[in-house]
PDB file as gemmi writes it, atoms N, CA and C in Angstrom:
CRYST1    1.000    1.000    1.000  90.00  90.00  90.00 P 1                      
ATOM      1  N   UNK A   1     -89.317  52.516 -32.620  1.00  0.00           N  
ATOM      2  CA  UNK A   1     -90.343  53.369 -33.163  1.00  0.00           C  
ATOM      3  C   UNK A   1     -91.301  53.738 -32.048  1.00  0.00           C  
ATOM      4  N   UNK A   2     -91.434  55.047 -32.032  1.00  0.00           N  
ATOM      5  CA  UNK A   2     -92.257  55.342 -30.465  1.00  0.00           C  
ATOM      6  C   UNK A   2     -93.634  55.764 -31.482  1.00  0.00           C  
ATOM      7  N   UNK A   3     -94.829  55.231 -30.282  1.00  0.00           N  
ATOM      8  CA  UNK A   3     -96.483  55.424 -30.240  1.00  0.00           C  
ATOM      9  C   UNK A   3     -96.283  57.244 -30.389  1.00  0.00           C  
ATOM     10  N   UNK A   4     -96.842  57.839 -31.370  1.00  0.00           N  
ATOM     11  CA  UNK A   4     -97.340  59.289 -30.455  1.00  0.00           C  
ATOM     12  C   UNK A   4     -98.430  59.708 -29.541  1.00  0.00           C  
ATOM     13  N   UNK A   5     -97.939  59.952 -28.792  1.00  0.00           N  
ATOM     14  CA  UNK A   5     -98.804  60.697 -27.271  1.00  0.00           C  
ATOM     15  C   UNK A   5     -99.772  61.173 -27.843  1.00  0.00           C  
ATOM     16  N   UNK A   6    -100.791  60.881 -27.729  1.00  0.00           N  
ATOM     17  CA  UNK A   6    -102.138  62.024 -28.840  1.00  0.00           C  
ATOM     18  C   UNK A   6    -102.774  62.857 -27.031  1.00  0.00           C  
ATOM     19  N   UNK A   7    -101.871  63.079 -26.497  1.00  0.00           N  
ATOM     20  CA  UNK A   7    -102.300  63.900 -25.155  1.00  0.00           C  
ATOM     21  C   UNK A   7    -102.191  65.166 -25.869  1.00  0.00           C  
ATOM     22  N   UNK A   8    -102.880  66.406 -25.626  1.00  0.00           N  
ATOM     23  CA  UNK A   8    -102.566  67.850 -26.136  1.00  0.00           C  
ATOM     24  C   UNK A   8    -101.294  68.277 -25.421  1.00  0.00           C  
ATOM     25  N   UNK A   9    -101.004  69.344 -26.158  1.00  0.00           N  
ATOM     26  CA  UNK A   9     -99.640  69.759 -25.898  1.00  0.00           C  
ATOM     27  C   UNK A   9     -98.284  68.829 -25.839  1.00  0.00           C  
ATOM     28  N   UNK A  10     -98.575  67.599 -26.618  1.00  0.00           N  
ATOM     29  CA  UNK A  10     -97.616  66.590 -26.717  1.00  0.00           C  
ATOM     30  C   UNK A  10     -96.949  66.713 -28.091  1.00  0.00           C  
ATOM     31  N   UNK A  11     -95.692  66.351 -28.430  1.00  0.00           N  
ATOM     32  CA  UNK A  11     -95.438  66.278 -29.980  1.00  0.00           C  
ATOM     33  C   UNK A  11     -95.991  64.621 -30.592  1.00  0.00           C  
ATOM     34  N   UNK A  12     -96.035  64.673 -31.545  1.00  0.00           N  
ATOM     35  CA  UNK A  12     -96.287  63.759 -31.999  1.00  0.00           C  
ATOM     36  C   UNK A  12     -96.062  63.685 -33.976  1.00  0.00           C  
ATOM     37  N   UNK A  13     -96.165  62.646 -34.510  1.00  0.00           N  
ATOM     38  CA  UNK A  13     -96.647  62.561 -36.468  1.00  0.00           C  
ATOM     39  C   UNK A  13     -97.278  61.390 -36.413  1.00  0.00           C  
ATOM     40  N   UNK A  14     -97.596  61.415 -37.519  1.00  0.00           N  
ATOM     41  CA  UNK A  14     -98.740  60.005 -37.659  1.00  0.00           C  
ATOM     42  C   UNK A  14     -98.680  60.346 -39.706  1.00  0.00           C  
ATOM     43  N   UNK A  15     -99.169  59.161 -40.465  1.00  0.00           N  
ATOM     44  CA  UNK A  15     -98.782  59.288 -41.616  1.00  0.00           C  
ATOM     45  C   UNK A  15    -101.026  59.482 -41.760  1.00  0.00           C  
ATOM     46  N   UNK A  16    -101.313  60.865 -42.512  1.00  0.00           N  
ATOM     47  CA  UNK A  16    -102.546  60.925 -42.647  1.00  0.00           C  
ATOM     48  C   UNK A  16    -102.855  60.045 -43.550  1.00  0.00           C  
ATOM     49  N   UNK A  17    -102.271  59.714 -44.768  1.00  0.00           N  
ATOM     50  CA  UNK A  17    -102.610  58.854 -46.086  1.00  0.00           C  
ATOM     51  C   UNK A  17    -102.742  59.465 -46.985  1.00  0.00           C  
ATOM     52  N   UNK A  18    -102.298  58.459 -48.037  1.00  0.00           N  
ATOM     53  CA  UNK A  18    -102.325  57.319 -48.101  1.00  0.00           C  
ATOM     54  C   UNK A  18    -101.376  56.832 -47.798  1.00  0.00           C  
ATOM     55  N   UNK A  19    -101.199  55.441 -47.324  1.00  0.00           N  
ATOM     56  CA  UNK A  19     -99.698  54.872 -47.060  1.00  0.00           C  
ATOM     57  C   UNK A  19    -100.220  53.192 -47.261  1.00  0.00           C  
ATOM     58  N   UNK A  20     -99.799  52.434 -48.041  1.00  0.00           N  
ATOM     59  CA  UNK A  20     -99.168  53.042 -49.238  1.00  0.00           C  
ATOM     60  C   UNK A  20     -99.350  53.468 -50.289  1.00  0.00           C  
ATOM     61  N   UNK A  21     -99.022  54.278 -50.906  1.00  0.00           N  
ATOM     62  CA  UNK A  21     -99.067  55.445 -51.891  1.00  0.00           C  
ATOM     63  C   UNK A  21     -98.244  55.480 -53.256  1.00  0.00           C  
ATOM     64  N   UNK A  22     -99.065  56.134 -54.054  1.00  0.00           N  
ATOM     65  CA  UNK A  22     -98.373  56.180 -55.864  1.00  0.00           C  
ATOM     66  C   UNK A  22     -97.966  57.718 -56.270  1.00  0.00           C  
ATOM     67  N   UNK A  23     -99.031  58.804 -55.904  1.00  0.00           N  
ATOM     68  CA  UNK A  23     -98.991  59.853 -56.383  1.00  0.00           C  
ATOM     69  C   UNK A  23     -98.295  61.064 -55.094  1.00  0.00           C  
ATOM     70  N   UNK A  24     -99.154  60.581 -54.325  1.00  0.00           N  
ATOM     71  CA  UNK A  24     -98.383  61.681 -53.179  1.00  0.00           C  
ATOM     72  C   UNK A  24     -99.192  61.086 -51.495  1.00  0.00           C  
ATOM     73  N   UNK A  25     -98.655  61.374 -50.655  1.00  0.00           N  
ATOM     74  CA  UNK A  25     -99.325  61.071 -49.141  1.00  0.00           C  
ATOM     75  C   UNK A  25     -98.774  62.539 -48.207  1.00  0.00           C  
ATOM     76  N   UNK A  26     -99.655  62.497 -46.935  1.00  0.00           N  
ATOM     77  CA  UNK A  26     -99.673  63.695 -46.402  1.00  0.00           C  
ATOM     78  C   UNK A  26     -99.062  62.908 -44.931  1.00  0.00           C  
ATOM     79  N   UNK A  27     -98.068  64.012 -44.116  1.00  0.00           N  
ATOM     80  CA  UNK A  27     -97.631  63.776 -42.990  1.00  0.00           C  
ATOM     81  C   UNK A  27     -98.262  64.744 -41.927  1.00  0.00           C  
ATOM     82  N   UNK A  28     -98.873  64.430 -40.646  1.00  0.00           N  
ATOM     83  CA  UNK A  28     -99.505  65.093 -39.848  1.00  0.00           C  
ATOM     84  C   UNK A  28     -98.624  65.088 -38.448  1.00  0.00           C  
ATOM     85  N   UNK A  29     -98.109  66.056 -38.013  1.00  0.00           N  
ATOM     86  CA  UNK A  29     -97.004  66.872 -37.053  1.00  0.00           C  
ATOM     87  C   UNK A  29     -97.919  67.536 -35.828  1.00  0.00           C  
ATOM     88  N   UNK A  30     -97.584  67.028 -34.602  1.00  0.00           N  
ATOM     89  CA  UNK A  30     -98.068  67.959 -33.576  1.00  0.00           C  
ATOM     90  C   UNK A  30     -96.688  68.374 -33.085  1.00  0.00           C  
ATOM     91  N   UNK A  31     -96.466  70.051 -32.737  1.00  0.00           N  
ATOM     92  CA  UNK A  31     -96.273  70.185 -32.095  1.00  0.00           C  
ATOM     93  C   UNK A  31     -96.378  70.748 -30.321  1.00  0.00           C  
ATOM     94  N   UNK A  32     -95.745  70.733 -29.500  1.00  0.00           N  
ATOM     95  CA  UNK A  32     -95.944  70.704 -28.075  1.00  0.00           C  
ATOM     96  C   UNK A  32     -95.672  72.720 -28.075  1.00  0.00           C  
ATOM     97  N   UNK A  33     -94.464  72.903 -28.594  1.00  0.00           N  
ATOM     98  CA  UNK A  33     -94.649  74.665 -28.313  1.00  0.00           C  
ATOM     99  C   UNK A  33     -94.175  74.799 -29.730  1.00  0.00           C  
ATOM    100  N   UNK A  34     -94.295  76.633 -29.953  1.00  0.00           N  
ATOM    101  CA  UNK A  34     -93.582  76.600 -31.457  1.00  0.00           C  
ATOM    102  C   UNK A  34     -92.138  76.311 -31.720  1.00  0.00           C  
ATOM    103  N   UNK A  35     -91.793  76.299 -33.006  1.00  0.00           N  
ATOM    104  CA  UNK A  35     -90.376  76.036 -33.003  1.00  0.00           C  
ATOM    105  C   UNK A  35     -89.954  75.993 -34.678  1.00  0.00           C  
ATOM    106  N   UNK A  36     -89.436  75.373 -34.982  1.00  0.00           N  
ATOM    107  CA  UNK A  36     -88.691  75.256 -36.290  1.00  0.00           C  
ATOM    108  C   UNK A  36     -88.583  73.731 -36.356  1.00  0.00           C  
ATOM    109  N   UNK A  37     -89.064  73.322 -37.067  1.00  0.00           N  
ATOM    110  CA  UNK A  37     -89.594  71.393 -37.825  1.00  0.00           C  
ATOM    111  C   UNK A  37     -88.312  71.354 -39.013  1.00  0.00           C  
ATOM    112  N   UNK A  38     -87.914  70.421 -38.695  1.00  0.00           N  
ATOM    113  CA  UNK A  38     -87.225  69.767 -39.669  1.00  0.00           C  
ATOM    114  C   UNK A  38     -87.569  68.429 -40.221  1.00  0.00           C  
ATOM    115  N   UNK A  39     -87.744  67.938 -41.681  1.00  0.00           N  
ATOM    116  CA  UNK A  39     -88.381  67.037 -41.922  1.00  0.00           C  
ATOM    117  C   UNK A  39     -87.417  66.343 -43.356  1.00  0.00           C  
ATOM    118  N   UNK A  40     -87.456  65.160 -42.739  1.00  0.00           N  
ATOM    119  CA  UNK A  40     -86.142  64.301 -43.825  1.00  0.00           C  
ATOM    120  C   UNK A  40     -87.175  63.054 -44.714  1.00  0.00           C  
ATOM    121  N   UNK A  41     -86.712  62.885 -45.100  1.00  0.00           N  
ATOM    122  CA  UNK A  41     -87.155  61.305 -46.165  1.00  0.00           C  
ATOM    123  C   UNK A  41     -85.798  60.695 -46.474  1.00  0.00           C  
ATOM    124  N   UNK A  42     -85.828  59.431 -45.805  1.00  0.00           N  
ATOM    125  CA  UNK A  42     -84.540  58.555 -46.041  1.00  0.00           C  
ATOM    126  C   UNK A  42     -85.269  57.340 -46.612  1.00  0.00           C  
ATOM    127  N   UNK A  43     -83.914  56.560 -47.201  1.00  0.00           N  
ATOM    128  CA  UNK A  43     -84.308  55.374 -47.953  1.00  0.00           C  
ATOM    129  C   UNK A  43     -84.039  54.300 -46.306  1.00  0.00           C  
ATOM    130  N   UNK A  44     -84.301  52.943 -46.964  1.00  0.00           N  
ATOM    131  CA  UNK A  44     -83.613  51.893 -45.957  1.00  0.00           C  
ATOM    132  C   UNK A  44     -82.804  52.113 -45.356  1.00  0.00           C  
ATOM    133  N   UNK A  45     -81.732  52.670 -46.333  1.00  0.00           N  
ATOM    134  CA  UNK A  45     -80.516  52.571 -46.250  1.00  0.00           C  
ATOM    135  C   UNK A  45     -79.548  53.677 -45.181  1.00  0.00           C  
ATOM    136  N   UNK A  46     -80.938  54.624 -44.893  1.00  0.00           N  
ATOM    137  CA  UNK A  46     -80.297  55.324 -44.200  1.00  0.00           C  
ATOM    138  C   UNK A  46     -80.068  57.109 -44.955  1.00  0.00           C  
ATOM    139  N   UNK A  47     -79.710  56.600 -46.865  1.00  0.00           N  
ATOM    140  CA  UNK A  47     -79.483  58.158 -46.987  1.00  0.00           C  
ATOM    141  C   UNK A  47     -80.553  59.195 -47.505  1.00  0.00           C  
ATOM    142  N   UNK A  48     -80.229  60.120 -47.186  1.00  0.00           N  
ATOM    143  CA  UNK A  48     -81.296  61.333 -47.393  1.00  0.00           C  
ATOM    144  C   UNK A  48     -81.657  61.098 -48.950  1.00  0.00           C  
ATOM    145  N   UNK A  49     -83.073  61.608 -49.104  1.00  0.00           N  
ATOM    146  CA  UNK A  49     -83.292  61.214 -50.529  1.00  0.00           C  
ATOM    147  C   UNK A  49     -84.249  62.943 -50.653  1.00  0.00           C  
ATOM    148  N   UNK A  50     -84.473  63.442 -49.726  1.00  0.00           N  
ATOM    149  CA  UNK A  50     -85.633  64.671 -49.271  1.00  0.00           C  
ATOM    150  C   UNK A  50     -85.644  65.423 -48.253  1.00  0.00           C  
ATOM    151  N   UNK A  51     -85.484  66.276 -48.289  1.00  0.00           N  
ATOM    152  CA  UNK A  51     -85.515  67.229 -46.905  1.00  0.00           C  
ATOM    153  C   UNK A  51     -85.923  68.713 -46.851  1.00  0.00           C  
ATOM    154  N   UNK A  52     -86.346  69.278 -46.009  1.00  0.00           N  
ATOM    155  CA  UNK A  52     -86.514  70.257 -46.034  1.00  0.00           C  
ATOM    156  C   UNK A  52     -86.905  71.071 -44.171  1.00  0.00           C  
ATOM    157  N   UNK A  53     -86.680  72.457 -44.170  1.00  0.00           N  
ATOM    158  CA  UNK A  53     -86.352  72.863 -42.457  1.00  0.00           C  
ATOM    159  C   UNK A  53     -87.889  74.093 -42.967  1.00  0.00           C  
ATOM    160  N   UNK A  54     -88.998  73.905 -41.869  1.00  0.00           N  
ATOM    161  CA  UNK A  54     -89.945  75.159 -42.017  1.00  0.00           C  
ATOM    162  C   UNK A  54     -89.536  76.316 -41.401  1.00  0.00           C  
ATOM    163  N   UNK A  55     -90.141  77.356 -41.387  1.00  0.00           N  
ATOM    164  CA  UNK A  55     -89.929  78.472 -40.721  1.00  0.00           C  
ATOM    165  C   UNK A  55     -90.665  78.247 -39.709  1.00  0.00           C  
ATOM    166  N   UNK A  56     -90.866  79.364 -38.911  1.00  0.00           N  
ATOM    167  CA  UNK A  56     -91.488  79.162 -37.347  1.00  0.00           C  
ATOM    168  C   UNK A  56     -92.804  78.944 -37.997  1.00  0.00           C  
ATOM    169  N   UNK A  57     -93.071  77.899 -36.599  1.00  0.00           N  
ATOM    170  CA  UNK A  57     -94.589  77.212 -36.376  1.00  0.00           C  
ATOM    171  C   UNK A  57     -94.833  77.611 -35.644  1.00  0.00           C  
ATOM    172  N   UNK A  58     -96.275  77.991 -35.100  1.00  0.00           N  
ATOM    173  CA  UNK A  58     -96.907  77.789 -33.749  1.00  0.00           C  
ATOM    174  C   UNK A  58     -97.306  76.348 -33.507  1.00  0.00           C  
ATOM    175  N   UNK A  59     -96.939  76.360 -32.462  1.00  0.00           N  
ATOM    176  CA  UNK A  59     -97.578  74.950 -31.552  1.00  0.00           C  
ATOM    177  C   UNK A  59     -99.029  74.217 -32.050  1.00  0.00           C  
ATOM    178  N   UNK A  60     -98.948  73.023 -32.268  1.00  0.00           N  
ATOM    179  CA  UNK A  60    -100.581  72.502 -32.989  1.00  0.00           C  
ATOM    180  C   UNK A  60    -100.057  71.852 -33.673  1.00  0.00           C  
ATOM    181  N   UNK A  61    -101.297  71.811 -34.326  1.00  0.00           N  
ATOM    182  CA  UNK A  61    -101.146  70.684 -35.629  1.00  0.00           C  
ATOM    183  C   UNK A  61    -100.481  71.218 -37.074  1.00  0.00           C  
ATOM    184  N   UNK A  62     -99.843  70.519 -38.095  1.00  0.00           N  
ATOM    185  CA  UNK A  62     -99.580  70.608 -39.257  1.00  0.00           C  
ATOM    186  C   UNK A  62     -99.257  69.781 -39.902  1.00  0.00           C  
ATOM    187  N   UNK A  63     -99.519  70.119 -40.995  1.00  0.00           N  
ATOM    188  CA  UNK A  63     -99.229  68.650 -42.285  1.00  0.00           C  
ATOM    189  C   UNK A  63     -98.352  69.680 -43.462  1.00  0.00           C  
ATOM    190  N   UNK A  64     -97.988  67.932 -43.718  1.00  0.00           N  
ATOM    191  CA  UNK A  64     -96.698  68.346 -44.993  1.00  0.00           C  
ATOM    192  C   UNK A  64     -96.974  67.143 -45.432  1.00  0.00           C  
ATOM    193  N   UNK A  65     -97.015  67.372 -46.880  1.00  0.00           N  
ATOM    194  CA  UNK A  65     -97.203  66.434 -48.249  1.00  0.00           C  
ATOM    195  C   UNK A  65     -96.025  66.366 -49.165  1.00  0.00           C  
ATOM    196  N   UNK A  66     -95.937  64.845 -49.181  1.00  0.00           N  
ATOM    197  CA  UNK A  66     -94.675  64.243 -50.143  1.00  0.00           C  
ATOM    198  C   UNK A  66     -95.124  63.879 -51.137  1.00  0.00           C  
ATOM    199  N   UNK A  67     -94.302  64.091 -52.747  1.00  0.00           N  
ATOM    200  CA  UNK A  67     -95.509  63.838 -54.206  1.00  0.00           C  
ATOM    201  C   UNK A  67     -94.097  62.301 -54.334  1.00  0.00           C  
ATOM    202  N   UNK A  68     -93.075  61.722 -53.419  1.00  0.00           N  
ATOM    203  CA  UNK A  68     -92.516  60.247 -53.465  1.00  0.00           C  
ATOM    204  C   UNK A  68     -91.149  60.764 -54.671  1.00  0.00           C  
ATOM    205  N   UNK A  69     -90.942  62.354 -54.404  1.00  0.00           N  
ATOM    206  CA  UNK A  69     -90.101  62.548 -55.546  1.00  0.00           C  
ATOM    207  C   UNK A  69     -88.384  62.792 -54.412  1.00  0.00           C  
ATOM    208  N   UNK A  70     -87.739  63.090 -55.038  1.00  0.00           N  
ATOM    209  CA  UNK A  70     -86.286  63.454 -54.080  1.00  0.00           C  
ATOM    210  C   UNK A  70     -86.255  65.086 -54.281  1.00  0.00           C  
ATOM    211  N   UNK A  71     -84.739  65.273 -53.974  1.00  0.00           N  
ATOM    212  CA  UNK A  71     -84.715  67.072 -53.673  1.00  0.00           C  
ATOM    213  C   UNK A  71     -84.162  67.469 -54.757  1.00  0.00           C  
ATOM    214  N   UNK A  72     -84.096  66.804 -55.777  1.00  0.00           N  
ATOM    215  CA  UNK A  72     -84.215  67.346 -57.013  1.00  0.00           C  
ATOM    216  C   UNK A  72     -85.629  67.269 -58.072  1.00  0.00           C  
ATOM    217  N   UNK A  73     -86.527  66.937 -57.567  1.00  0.00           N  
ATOM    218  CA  UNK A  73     -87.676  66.715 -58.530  1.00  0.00           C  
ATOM    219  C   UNK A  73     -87.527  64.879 -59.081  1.00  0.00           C  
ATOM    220  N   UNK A  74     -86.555  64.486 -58.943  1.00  0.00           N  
ATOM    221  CA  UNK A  74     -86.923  63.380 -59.954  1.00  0.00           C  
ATOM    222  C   UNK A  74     -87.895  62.168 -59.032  1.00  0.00           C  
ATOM    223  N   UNK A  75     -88.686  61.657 -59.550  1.00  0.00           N  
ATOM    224  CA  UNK A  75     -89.259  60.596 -59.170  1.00  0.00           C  
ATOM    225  C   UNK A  75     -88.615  59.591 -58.427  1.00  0.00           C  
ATOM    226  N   UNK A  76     -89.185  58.935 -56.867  1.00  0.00           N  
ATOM    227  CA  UNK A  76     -88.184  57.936 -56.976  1.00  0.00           C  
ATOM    228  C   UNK A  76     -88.693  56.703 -57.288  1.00  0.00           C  
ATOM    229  N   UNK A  77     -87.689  55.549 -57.248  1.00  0.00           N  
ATOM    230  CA  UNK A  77     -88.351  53.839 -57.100  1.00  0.00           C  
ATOM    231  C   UNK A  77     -89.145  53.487 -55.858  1.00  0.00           C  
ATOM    232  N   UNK A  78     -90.046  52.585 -56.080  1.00  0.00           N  
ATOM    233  CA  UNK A  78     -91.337  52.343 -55.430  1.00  0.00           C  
ATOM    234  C   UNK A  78     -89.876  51.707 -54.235  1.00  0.00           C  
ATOM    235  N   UNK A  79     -90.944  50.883 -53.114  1.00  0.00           N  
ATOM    236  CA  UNK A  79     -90.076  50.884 -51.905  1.00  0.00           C  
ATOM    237  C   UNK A  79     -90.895  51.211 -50.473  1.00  0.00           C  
ATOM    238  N   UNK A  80     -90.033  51.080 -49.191  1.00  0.00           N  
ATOM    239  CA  UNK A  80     -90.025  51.677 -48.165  1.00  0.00           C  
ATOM    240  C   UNK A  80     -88.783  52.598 -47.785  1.00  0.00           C  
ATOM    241  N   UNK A  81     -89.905  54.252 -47.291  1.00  0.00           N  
ATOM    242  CA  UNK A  81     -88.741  54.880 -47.033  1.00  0.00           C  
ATOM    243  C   UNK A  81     -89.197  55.560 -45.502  1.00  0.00           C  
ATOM    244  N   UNK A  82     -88.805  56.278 -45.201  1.00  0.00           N  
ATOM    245  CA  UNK A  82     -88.700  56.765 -43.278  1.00  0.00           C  
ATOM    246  C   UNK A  82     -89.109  58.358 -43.986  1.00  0.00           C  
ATOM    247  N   UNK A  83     -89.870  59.103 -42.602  1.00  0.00           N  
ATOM    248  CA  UNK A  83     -90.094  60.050 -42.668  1.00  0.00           C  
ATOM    249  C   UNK A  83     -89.941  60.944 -41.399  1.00  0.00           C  
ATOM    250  N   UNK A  84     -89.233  61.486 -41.106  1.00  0.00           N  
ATOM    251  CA  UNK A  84     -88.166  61.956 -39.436  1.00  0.00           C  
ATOM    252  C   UNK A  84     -88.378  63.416 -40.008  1.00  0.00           C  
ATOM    253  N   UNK A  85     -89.429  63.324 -38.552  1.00  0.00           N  
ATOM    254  CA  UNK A  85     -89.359  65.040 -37.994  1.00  0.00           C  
ATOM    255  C   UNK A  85     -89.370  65.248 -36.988  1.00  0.00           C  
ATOM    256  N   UNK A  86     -88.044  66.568 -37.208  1.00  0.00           N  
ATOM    257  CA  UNK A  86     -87.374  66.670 -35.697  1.00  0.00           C  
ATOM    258  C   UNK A  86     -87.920  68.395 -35.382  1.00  0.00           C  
ATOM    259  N   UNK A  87     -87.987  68.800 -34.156  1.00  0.00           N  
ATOM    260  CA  UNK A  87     -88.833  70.266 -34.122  1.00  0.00           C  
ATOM    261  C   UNK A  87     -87.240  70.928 -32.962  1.00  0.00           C  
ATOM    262  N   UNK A  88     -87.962  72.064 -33.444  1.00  0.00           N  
ATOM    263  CA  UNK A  88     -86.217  72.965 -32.491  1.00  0.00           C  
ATOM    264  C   UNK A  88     -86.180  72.005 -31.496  1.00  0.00           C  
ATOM    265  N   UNK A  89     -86.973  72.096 -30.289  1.00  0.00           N  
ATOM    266  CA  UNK A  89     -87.508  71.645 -28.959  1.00  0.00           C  
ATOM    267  C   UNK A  89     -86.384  70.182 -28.668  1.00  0.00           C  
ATOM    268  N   UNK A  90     -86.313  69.516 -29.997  1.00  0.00           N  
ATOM    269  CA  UNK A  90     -85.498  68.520 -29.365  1.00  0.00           C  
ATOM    270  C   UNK A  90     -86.328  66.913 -29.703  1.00  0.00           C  
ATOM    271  N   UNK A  91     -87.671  67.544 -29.661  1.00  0.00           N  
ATOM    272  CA  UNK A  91     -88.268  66.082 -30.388  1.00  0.00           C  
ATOM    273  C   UNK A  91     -88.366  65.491 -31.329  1.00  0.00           C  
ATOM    274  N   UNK A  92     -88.522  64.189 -31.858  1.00  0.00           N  
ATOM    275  CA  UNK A  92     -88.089  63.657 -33.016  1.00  0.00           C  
ATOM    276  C   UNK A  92     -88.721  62.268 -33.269  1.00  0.00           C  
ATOM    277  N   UNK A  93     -89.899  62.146 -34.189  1.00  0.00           N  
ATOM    278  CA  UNK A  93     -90.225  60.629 -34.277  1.00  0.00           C  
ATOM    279  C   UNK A  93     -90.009  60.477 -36.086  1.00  0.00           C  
ATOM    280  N   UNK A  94     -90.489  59.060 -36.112  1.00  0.00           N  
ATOM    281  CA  UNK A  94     -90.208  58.833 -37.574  1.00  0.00           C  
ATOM    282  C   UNK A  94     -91.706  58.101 -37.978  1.00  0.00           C  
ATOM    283  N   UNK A  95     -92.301  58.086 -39.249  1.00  0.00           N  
ATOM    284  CA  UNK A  95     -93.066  56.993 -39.517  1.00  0.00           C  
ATOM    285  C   UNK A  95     -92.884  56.312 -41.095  1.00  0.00           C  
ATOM    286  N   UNK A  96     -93.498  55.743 -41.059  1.00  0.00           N  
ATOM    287  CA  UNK A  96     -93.205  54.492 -42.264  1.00  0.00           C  
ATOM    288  C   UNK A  96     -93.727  55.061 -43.649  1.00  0.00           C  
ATOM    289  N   UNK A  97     -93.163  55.242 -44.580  1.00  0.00           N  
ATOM    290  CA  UNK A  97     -94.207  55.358 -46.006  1.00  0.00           C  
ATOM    291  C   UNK A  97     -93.710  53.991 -47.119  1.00  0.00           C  
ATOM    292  N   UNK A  98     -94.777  53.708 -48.031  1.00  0.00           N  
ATOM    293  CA  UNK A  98     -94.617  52.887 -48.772  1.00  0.00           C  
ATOM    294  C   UNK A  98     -94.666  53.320 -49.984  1.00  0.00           C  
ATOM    295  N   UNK A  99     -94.020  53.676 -50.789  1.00  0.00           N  
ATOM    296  CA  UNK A  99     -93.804  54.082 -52.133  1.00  0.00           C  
ATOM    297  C   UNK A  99     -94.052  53.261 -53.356  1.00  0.00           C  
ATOM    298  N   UNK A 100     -95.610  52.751 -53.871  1.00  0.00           N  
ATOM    299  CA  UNK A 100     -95.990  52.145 -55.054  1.00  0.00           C  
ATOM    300  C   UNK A 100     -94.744  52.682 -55.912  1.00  0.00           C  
ATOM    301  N   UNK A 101     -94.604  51.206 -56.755  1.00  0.00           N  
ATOM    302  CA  UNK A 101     -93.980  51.731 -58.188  1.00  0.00           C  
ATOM    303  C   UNK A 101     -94.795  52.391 -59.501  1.00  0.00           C  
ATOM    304  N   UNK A 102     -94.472  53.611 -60.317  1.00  0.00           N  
ATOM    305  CA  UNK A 102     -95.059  53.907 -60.961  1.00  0.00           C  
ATOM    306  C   UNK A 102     -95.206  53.638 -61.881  1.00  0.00           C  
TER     307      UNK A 102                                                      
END                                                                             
């Protein structure tokens, strides 16, 4: 699990909060130039439970908010799951969320 660089013009995510969380938590994304973000939610286990690819970004900051549901709407079970965003450019970190049971 890599530190993010909070140097400007660095990529980086960091989990804004809440973590851990019942209703929804927000993910905060730097990127270094623009590009196209791709952003997954996996279980432990490895499989995709959430995903989704943005359209072009400019370079900076952005956030994306998870309401702890999958890519069909349904709710999931409380837990730890991973949150991996990867940007065109090639960079890619992950951070931790904790999913209260509801």
């Amino acid at each position: 699990m890599e530190i993010p660089d909070d140097s400007p013009g660095s990529f980086g995510v960091r989990v804004r909060g809440p973590n851990p969380f019942q209703a929804s938590t927000s993910i905060s994304y730097r990127l270094a130039s623009p590009g196209v973000v791709r952003i997954d939610v996996v279980d432990t286990q490895g499989r995709a439970v959430h995903g989704e690819t943005t359209s072009w970004l400019a370079a900076g900051e952005h956030e994306w908010r998870w309401n702890g549901r999958d890519a069909s709407g349904r709710g999931l079970a409380g837990g730890v799951y991973w949150c991996r965003v990867s940007s065109s450019e090639g960079s890619r970190q992950a951070v931790r969320l904790l999913l209260l049971g509801r």
